[in-house]
C-alpha positions as CSV (number, residue, x, y, z in Angstrom):
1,X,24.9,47.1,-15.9
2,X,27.2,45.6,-18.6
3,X,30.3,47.9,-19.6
4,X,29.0,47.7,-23.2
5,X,25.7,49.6,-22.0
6,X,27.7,52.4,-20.5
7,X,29.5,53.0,-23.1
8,X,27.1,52.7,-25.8
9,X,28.2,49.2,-27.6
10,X,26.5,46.3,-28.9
11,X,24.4,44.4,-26.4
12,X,23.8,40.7,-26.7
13,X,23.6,37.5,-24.8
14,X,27.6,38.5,-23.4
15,X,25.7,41.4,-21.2
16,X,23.3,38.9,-19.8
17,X,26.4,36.4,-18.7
18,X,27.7,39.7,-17.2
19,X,25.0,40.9,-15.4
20,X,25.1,37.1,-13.9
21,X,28.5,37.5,-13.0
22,X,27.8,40.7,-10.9
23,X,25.1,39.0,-9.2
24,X,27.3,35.7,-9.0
25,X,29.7,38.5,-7.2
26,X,27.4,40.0,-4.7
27,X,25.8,36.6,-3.1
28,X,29.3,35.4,-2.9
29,X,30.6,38.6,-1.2
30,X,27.5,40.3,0.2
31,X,28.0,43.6,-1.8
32,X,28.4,44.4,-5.2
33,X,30.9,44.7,-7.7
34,X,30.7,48.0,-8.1
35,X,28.9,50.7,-5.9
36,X,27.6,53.1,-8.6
37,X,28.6,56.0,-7.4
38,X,31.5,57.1,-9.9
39,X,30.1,56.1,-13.5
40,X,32.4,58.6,-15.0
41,X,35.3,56.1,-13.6
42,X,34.2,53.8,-15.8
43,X,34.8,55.9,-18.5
44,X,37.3,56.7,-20.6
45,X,38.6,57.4,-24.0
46,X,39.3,53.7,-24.6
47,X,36.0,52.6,-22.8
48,X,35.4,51.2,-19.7
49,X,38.4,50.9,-17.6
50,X,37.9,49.4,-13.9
51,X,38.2,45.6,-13.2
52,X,35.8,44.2,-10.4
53,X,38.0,43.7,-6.9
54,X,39.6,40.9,-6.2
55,X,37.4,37.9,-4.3
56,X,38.4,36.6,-0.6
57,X,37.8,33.7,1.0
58,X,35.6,31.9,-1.9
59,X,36.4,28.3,-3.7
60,X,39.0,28.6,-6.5
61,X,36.5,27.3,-8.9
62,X,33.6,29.9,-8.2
63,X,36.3,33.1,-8.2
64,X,37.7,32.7,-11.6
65,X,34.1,32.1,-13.1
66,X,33.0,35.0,-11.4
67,X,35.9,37.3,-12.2
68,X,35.8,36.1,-16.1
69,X,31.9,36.7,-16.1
70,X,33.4,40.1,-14.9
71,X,36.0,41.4,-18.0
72,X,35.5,44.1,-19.4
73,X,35.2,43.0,-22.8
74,X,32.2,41.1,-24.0
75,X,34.0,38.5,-26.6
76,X,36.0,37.7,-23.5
77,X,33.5,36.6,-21.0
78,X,32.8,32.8,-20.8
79,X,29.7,31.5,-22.5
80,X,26.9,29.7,-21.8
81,X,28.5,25.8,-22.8
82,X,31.7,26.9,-20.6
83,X,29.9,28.2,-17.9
84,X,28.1,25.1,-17.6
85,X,31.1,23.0,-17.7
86,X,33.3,25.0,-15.4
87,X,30.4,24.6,-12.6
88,X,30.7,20.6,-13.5
């Protein structure tokens, strides 16, 4: 679930590309982003406020789109004409 639908905000085509990159996340690591367990640690006055961990042992290329398909903020995920280019 998108950060924005935790806490309420405006959904749009910026949850779908995140919901991508949590799925991106878990076939590249076998487990997810997140484990679901402490929603309230998402939360805070200011919004959502954990970042996905760190990936290891996956191609430069494939981390940084994952990790930017990750942010917190909508307006800040890649979209669907850099995505496409960033996989070549």
């Amino acid at each position: 679930m998108a950060p924005e639908q935790i806490t309420g905000g405006r959904l749009g085509p910026e949850s779908d590309w995140y919901g991508l990159g949590a799925l991106l996340y878990e076939v590249l690591t076998g487990s997810p982003p997140f484990d679901g367990r402490c929603s309230r640690c998402w939360r805070r006055s200011s919004g959502v406020t954990r970042r996905a961990p760190e990936l290891a042992a996956v191609p430069a290329d494939l981390d940084s789109l994952c990790l930017a398909l990750l942010l917190r903020t909508p307006q800040d995920r890649p979209r669907g004409e850099e995505i496409l280019a960033r996989l070549g």
